[in-house]
C-alpha positions in Angstrom: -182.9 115.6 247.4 -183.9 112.1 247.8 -187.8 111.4 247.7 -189.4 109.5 250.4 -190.9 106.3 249.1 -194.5 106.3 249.4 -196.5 104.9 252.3 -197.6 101.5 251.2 -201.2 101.0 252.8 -201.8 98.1 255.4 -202.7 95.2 253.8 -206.7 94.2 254.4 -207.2 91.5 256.6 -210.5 89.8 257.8 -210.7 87.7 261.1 -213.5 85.5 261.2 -214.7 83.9 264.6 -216.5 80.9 265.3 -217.5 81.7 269.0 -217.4 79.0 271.9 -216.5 79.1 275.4 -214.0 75.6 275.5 -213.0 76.1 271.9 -213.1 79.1 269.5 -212.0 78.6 265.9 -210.5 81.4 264.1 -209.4 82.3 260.4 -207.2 85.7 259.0 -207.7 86.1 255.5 -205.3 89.2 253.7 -207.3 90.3 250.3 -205.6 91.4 247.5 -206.5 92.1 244.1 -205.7 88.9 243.5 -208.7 87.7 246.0 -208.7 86.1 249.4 -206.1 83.8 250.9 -205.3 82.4 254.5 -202.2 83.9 256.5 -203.2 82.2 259.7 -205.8 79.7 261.3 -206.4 78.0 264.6 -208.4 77.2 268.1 -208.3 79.4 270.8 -208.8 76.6 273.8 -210.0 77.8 277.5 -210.6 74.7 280.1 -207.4 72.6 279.3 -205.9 72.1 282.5 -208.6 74.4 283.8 -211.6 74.0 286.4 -214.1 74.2 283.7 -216.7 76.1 286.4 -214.2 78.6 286.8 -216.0 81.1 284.3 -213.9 83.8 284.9 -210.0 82.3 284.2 -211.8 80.8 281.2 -213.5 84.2 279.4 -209.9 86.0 280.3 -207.9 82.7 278.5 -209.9 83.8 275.9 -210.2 87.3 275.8 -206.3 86.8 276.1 -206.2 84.9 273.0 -208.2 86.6 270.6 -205.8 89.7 271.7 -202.7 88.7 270.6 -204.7 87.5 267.3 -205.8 91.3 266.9 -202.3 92.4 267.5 -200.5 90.0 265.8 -202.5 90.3 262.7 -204.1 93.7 262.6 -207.1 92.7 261.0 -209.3 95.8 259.5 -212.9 94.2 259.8 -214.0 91.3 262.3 -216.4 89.2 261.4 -218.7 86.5 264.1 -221.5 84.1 264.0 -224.5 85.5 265.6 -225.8 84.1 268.7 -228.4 81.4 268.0 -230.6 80.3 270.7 -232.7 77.1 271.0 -235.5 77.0 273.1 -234.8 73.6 274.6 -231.6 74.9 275.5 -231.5 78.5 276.8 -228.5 77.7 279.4 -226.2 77.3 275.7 -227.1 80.3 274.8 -226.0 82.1 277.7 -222.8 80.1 277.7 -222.0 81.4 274.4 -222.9 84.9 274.7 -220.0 84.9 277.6 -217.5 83.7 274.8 -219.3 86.4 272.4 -219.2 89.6 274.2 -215.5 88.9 275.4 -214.9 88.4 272.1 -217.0 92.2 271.3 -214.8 93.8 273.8 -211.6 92.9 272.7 -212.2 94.0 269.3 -214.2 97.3 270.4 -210.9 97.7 272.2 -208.3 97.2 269.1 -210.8 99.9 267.2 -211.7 97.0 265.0 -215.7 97.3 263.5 -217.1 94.0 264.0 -220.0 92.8 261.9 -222.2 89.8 262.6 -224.0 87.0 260.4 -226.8 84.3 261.1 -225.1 81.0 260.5 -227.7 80.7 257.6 -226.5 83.1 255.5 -222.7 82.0 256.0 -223.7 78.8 254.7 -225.4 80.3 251.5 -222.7 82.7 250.7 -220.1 80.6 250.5 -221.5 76.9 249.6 -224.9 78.3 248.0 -227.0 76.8 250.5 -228.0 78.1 253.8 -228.3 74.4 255.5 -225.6 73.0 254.2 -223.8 70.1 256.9 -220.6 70.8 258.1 -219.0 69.1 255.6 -220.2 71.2 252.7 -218.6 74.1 254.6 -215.4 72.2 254.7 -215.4 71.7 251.0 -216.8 75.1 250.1 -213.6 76.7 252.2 -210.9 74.3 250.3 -212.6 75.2 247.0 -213.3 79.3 247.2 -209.5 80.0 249.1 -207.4 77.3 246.9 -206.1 75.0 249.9 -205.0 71.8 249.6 -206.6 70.1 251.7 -209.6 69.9 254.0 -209.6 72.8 256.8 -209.9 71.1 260.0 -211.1 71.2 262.6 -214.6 72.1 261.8 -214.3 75.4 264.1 -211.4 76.3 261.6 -213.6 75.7 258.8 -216.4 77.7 260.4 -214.2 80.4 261.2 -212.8 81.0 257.4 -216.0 80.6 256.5 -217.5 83.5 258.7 -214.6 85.4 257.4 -215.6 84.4 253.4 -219.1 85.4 254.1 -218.0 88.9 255.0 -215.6 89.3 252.1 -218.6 88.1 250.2 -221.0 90.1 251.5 -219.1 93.7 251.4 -218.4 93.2 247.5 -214.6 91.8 247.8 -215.8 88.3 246.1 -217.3 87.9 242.8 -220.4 87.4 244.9 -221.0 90.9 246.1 -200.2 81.8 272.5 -201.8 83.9 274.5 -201.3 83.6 277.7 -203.7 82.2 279.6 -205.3 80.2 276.4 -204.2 77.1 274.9 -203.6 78.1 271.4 -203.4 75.4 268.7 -202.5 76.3 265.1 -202.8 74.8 261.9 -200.2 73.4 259.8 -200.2 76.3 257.4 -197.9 74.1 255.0 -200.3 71.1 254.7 -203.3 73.8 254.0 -201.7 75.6 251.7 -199.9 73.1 250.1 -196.6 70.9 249.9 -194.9 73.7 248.3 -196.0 77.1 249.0 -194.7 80.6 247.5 -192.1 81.6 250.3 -193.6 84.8 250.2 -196.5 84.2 251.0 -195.9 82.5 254.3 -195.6 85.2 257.0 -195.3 83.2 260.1 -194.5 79.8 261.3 -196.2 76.8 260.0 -197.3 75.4 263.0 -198.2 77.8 266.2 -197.0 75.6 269.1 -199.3 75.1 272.1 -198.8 77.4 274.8 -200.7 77.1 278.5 
């Protein structure tokens, strides 16, 4: 009698977010024993070709997007700047939180936990200081996930970041096309590398636009 082969367990993925109602940048890292590394990255665009007043098309574009992340990817934790407010500019705020609780839903939705971080203590988890410029993130990402070059833009940056911070923070690290959207992607060969290991690529390099 031949013995089944033995489930193999779903690999551990983290989506970061870097919430925003035009542009949301995200990042899916797949841990392993071996640490952290990227499997995807990208934007998440809602007003191209839009009426950017038209709130409601725009929080579906992305609410549409982040889905077929969630499905694509299956990520088992979710991790998302917190809302920051500034006084002299409480309409922002508001703004955002449309792009944030969308953002809430769809994950609530996909059963995926979702845990929040102040942008302070991103920065100080993964480039050891909580005001560090956007730059310092950039160069903190390249450094702690082994890419080859400079994550751009800054909202993909952000986003792998967010998603560091939680590997950091739950003791991982040594430290403790959707429709409706226009979904950019990066070029996952340039980031990685000029010659990536085959198998570590799992989709294409470059996620074509789609309106």
């Amino acid at each position: 009698m031949l013995t089944p082969p033995p489930d193999v367990p779903a690999p551990r993925r983290i989506l970061g977010i870097d919430p925003g109602l035009q542009t949301t940048g995200y990042g899916v890292l797949e841990v392993s024993d071996k640490g952290p590394r990227v499997v995807d990255a990208g934007v998440i665009r809602s007003a191209d070709g839009r009426d950017s007043s038209d709130m409601a098309r725009r929080v579906k574009a992305l609410y549409d997007g982040l889905s077929e992340v969630l499905g694509e990817w299956k990520p088992s934790a979710l991790a998302i700047e917190q809302l920051y407010a500034h006084y002299d500019h409480p309409r922002t705020a508001i703004l955002m939180a449309h792009a944030r609780g969308v953002y809430l839903l769809a994950a609530a939705q996909h059963s995926i936990p979702v845990t929040s971080y102040a942008p302070t203590k991103v920065k100080k988890l993964v480039t050891g200081h909580g005001h560090a410029v956007k730059e310092q993130m950039q160069y903190a990402v390249m450094r702690e996930l082994n890419l080859a070059k400079l994550p751009e833009p800054h909202d993909v940056a952000d986003a792998l970041g967010i998603a560091l911070c939680h590997y950091f923070a739950t003791g991982s690290g040594v430290m403790g096309g959707a429709r409706g959207a226009t979904f950019t992607g990066v070029n996952m060969k340039a980031l990685l590398g000029a010659e990536p290991d085959p198998d570590e690529l799992t989709e294409e390099d470059t996620r074509s636009e789609s309106a």
